[in-house]
C-alpha positions in Angstrom: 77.7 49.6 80.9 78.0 49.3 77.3 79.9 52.2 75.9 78.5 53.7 72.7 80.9 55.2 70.1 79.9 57.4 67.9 81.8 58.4 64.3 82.9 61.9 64.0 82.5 63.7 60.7 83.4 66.7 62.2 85.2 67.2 65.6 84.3 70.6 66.8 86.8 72.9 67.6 85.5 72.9 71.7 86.1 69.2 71.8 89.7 68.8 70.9 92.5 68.9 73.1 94.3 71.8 74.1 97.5 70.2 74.4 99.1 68.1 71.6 101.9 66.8 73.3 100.4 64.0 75.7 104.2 63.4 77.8 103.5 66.8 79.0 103.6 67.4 82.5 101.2 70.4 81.9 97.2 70.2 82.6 95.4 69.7 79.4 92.2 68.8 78.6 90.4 65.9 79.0 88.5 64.8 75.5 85.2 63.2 75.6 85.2 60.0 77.9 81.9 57.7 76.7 80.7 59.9 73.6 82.5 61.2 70.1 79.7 63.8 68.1 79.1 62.5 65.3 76.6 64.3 62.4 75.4 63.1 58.5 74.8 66.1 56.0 71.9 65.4 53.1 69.7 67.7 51.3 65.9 68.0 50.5 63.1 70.8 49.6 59.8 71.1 50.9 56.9 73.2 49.6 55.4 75.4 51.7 52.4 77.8 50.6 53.2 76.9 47.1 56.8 77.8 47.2 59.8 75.6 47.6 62.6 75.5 49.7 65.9 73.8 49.3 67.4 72.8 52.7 70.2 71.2 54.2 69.5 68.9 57.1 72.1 67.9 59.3 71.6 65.2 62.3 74.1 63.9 64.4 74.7 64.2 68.6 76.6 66.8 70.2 78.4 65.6 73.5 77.3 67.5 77.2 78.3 67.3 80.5 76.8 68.1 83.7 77.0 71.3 85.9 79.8 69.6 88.3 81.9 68.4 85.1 85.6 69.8 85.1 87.3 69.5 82.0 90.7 70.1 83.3 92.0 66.9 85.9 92.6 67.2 89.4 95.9 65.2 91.4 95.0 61.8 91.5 93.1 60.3 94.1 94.5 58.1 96.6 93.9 54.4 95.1 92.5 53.7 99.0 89.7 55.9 99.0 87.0 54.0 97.4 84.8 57.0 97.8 86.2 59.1 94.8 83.8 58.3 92.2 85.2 60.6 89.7 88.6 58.3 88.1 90.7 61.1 88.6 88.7 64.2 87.0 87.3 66.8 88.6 83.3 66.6 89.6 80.9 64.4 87.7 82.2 61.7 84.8 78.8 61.3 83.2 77.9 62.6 80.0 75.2 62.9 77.5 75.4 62.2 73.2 72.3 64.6 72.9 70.6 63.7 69.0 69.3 66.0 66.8 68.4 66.9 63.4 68.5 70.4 62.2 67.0 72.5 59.1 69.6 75.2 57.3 67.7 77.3 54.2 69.8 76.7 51.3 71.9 79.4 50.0 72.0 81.2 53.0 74.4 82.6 55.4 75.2 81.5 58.7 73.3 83.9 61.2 71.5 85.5 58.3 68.3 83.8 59.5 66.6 83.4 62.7 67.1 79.7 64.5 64.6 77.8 66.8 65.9 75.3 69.4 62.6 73.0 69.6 62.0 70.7 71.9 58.6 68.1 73.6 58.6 67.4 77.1 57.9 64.5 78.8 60.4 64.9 80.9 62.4 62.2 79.2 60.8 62.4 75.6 62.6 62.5 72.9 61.3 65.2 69.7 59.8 63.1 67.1 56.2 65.0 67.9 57.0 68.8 66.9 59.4 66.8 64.1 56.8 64.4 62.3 53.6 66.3 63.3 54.1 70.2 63.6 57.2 71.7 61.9 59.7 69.2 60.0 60.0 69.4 56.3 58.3 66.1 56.5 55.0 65.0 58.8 52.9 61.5 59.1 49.2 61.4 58.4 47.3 60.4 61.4 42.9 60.2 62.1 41.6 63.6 63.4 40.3 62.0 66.9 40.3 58.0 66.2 42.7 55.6 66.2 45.2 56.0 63.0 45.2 52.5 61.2 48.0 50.6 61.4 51.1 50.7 59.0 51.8 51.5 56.4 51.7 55.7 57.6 51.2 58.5 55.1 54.8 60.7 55.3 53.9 63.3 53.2 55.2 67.3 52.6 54.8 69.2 55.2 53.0 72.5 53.6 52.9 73.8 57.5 56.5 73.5 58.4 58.4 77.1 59.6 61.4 76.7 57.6 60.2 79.5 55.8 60.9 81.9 58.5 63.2 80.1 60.5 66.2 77.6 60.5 65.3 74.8 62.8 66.7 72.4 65.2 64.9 69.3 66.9 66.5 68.3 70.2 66.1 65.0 72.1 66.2 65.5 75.6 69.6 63.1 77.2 69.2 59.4 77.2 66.2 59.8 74.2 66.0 59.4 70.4 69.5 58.4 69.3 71.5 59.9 72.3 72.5 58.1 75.4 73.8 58.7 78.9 77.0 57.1 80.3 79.2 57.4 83.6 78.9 57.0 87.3 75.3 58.4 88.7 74.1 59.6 85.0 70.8 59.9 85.8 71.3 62.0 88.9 73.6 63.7 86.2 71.0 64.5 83.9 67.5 63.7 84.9 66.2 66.6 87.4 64.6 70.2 86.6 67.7 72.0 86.5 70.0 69.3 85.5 68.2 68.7 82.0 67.7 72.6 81.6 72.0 72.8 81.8 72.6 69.9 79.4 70.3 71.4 77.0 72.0 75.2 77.3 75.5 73.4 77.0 74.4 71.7 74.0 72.5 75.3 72.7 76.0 76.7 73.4 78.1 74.4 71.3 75.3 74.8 68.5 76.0 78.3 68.2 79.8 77.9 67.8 79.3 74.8 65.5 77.5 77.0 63.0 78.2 79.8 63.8 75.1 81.2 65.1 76.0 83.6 67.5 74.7 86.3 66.2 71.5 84.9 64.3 68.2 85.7 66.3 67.2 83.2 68.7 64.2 81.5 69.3 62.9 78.4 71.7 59.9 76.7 71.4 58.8 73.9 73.9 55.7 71.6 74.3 54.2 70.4 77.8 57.2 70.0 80.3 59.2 71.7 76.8 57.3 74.7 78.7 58.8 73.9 82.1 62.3 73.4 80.6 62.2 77.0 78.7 61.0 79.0 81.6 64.7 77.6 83.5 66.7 77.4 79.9 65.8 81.3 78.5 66.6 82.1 82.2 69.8 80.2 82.4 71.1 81.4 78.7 70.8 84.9 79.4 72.1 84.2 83.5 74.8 82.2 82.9 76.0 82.7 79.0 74.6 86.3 78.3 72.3 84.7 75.3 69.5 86.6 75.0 66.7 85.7 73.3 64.4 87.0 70.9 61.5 84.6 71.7 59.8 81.6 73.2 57.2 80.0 72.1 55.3 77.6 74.5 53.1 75.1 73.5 50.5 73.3 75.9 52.2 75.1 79.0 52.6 74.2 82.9 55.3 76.3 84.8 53.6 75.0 88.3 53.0 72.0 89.0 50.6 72.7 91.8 48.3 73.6 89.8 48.1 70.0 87.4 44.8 68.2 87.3 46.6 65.1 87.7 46.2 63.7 91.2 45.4 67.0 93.2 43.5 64.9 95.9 47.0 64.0 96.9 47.3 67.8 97.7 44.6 68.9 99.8 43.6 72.1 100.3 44.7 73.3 97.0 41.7 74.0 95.2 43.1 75.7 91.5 43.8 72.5 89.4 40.2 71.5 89.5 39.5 75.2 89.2 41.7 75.9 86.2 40.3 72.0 84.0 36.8 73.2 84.8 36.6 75.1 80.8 38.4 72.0 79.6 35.7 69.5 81.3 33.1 71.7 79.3 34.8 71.6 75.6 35.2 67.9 76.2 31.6 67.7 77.2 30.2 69.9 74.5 32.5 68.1 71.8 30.8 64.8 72.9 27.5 66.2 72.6 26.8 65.5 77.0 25.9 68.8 77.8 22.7 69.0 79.5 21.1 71.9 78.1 23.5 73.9 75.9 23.4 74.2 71.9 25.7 77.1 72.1 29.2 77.5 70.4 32.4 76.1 72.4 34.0 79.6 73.0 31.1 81.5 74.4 30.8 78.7 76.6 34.0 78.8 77.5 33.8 82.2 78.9 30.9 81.7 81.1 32.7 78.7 82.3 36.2 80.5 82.9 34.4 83.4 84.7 32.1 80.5 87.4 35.3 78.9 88.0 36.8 81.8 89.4 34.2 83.5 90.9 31.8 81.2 92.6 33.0 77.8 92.1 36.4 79.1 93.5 34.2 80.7 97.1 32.4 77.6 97.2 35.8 75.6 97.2 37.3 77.9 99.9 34.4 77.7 102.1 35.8 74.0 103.0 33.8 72.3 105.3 31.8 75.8 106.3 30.3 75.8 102.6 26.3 75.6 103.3 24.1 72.7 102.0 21.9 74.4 99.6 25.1 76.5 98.3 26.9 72.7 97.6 23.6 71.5 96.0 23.5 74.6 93.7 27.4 74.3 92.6 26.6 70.8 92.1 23.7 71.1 89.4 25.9 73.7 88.0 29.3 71.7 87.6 26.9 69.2 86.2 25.4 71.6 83.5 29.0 72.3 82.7 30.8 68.6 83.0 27.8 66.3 82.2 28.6 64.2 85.1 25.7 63.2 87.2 25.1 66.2 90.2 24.8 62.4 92.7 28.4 62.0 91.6 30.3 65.6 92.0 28.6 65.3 95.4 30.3 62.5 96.7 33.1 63.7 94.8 32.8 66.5 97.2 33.0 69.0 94.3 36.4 68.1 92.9 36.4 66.2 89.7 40.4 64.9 89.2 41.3 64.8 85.7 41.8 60.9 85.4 38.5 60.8 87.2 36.6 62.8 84.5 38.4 60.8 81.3 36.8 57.7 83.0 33.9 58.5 84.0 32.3 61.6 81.2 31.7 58.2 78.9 31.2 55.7 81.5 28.0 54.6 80.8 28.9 53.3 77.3 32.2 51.9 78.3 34.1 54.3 76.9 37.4 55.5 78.1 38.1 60.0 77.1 41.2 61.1 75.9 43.8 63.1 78.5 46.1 64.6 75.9 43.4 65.4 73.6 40.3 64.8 74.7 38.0 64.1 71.5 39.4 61.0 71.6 37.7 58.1 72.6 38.6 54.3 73.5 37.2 51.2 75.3 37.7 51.2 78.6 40.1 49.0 80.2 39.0 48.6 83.4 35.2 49.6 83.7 35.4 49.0 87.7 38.6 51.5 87.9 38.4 55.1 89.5 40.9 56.5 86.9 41.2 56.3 83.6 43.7 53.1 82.7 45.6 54.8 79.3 45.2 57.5 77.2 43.5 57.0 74.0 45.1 59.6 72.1 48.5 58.7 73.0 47.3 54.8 71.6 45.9 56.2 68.6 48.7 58.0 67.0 51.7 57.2 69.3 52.9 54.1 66.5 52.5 56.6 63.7 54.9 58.9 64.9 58.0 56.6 65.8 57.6 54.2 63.0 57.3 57.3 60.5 60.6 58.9 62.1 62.5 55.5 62.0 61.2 55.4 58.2 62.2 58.7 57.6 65.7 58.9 60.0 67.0 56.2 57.9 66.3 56.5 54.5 66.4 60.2 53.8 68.5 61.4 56.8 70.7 58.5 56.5 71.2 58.6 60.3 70.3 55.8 63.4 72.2 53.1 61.4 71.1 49.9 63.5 70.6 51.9 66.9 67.4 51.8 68.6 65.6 55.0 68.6 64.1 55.8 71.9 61.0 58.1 71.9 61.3 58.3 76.1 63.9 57.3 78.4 61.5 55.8 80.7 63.0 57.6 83.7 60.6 58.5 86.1 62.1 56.4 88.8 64.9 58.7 88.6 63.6 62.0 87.9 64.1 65.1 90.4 61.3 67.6 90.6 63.0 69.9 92.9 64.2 73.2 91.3 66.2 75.6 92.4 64.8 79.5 91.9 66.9 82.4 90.4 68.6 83.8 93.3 68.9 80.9 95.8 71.4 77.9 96.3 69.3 75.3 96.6 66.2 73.4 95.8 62.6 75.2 97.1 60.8 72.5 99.0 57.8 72.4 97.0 56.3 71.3 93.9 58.4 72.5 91.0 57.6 75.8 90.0 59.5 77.7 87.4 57.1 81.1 86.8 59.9 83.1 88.8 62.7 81.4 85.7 60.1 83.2 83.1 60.2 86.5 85.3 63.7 87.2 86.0 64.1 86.2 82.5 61.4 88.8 80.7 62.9 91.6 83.3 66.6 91.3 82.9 65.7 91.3 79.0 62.6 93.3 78.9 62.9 92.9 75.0 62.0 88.9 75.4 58.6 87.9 73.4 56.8 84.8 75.0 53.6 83.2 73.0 51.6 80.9 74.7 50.0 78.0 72.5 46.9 75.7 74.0 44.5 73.7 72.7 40.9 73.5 74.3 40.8 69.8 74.4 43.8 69.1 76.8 43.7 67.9 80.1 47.0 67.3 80.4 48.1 70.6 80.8 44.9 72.4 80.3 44.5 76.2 78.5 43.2 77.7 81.2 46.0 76.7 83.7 48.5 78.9 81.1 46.6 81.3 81.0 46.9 81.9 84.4 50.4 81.1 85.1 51.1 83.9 82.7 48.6 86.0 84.4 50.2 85.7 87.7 53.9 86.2 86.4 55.6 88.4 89.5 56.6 90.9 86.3 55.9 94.9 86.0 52.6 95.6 84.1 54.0 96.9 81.0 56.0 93.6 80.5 52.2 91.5 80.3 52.1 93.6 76.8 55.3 91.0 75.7 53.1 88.1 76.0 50.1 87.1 73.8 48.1 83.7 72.9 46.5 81.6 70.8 43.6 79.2 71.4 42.9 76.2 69.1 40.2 73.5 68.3 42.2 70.8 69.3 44.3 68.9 72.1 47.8 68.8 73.6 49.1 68.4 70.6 47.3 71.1 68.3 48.6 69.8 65.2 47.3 66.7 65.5 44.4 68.5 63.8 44.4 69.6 60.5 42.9 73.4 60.6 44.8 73.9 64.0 48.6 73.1 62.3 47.6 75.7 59.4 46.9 78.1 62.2 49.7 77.3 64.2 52.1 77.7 62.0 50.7 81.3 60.5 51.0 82.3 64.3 54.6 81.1 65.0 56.0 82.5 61.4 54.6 85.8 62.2 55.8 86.1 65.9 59.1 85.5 64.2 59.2 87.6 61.4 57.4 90.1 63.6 60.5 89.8 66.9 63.7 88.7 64.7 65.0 92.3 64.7 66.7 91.5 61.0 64.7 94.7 59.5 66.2 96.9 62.0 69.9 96.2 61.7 71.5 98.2 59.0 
């Protein structure tokens, strides 16, 4: 493999050798093998509600190591056995260069302002969504819910940005953005549940020494599998650190994937994921004008629609096989009345509508391909004899926007990336490990991954933790209704549901991909975080 090296403005303090003498005999320990941090200071201002902010924006990597990593070496191996894999260390030799950019106010002291950690999903994606679309000083112009014409893209202020509330730091999940992986088995080092949860609380550890933010009030904020990866990370901080937080913040959430509208036929006799997209089929629906007979506004029918899905659509689904003709016929017209789908096909669909299956076929008849991150987008279809929906249109229509805006932006006003490639996913789903392992066990559940008992323990071993959930109607990827009820099903003490709250929005997966919903969206994050930061109450 070809070894990346990295300058080093600044070496932190955790990274340099204990030991100055090398001849010593004496353990010392062992520097960074593949990766040197490296970070570039600059300054800017943005404007936000009319007032402007002088920042200082630093973005560099920070170097992390895996759970089995032992920075102190171990006698060395006998030069027979070709089964050590570790050259003489202790555990694991892989590591990560995780990238980042964060956001200091100007002017202010370290720890004298609250700090969010935010992060997308994916897994494997990098953070150049939440960066250039919801909360960097800077954001790219893209179409409402059509595809954004090509270059060149609109990087403009970003009046919505949080820096006025909070500092800010955008992390790239390993192998992604400008970071790479390196060493023997690095992606069973890194790419799993668990795995990518410790590399990102070892590099939220070394942050907090780096700038000395130990004491500054703490917030995450994830998006789609971001969600997953905070339920284990806010667990894990507080676990294995004693870093409690003030916050999280999730955005488009799924803690279970059971319950994912994505393929559930593979699953059968697991009836909630077409249960939980049924209020999503309908907003899509009503947005495209297909509803049969209603003229109504989206949110009242959203609550008629929540309330059939889990009262009679959810007995008729049980029922199985036992589930009477003229009951079937009757849940038919009405999942029609609520999906626009004709009552012929959610018959032979056998009542379960998939969500690739509904992308492809709510527009079918006009060759017309629905959006799965945000459904009010449209495309042509790819395939018009496939059962599925062939690509997202959403994800075409603004994807180019994004990463050309951030390579723009990375290297003429961050002055960072150089002539490195910037990755917006690590493509590593041939490697990725679903299996988690749940507080209190030693070893992997063998199930679909499921981190609502990480969110638990976490909110009752720090009953002071605030969680807001984010979703917008349009998204079938992780749809609103799904959070909604992971959060309602939470194995936590009654009291502790008060600590959570929520916030709908017109819009998709990513709800600032819409105008009126980033305005929104940011009002609702800067108060949770004046509202939780706990500065007012120190003397």
């Amino acid at each position: 493999m070809k070894r990346l090296l990295l300058a080093c403005a600044v070496l932190p303090l955790c990274l340099a050798p204990a030991f100055a003498d090398d001849k010593s005999d004496e353990p010392r320990l062992i520097t960074d093998k593949y990766f040197k941090p490296e970070e570039v200071r600059t300054t800017g201002s943005v404007t936000i509600g009319g007032n402007r902010i002088d920042y200082q924006a630093v973005a560099g990597t920070l170097v992390v190591h895996p759970r089995d990593w032992d920075d102190v070496p171990k006698p060395a191996a006998d030069k027979g056995d070709k089964d050590d894999k570790s050259d003489g260390e202790g555990g694991s030799d892989a590591e990560a260069a995780m990238s980042y950019v964060a956001y200091f106010k100007a002017g202010t002291a370290p720890g004298s302002r609250p700090v969010t950690f935010i992060f997308n999903g994916g897994p494997g994606s990098a953070t150049v969504w939440l960066h250039m679309g919801a909360f960097g000083p800077k954001r790219v112009v893209t179409s409402e819910d059509s595809h954004t014409p090509a270059a060149p893209y609109g990087i403009v202020n970003n009046d919505e940005s949080i820096l006025d509330v909070t500092d800010m730091v955008f992390i790239d999940a390993p192998g992604t953005g400008f970071g790479r992986i390196a060493g023997k088995e690095k992606e069973d080092a890194f790419y799993s549940v668990d795995a990518d949860a410790y590399a990102f609380s070892e590099f939220i550890s070394q942050f907090l020494t780096k700038f000395s933010l130990w004491n500054a009030p703490k917030y995450l904020f994830g998006e789609s599998y971001g969600t997953t990866r905070a339920a284990v990370l806010v667990n894990m901080l507080q676990d294995e650190r004693d870093i409690d937080f003030n916050g999280v913040m999730m955005l488009s959430q799924i803690l279970n994937f059971d319950l994912s509208p994505d393929g559930p036929s593979s699953n059968p006799g697991v009836d909630l994921p077409y249960q939980l997209a049924l209020p999503t089929y309908a907003a899509t629906a009503w947005y495209h004008k297909l509803l049969p007979d209603y003229q109504g506004d989206v949110r009242t029918l959203l609550d008629e629609v929540e309330q059939f899905a889990l009262t009679d659509y959810a007995l008729a689904l049980q029922a199985g096989a036992d589930l009477p003709e003229d009951r079937r016929n009757a849940v038919a017209e009405q999942l029609h009345r609520y999906t626009g789908l004709p009552v012929a096909y959610i018959l032979k669909a056998n009542l379960r509508i998939e969500g690739g299956v509904f992308e492809k076929n709510l527009q079918d008849a006009t060759g017309i391909t629905t959006g799965r991150l945000d459904t009010r987008f449209s495309g042509p279809t790819i395939d018009p004899l496939s059962k599925d929906a062939d690509y997202d249109p959403q994800s075409a229509a603004i994807s180019s926007a994004y990463v050309s805006a951030f390579n723009h932006y990375a290297r003429t006003e961050l002055k960072f990336g150089g002539d490195r490639r910037y990755k917006p996913s690590a493509g590593l789903w041939r490697f990725w490990n679903f299996q988690h392992t749940p507080p209190g066990d030693d070893r992997p559940a063998q199930q679909a991954a499921n981190v609502m008992p990480d969110l638990a323990v976490a909110m009752k071993t720090n009953p002071t933790l605030h969680v807001q959930l984010h979703a917008g109607y349009y998204d079938l990827a992780t749809p609103y209704f799904e959070g909604v009820y992971e959060m309602k099903h939470l194995a936590i003490p009654k009291e502790l549901q008060g600590n959570i709250e929520y916030k709908f929005y017109d819009s998709g997966h990513m709800v600032y991909a819409h105008e009126d919903s980033m305005k929104i969206l940011h009002d609702t994050v800067a108060e949770f975080v004046t509202r939780t930061d706990n500065l007012t109450v120190q003397p």
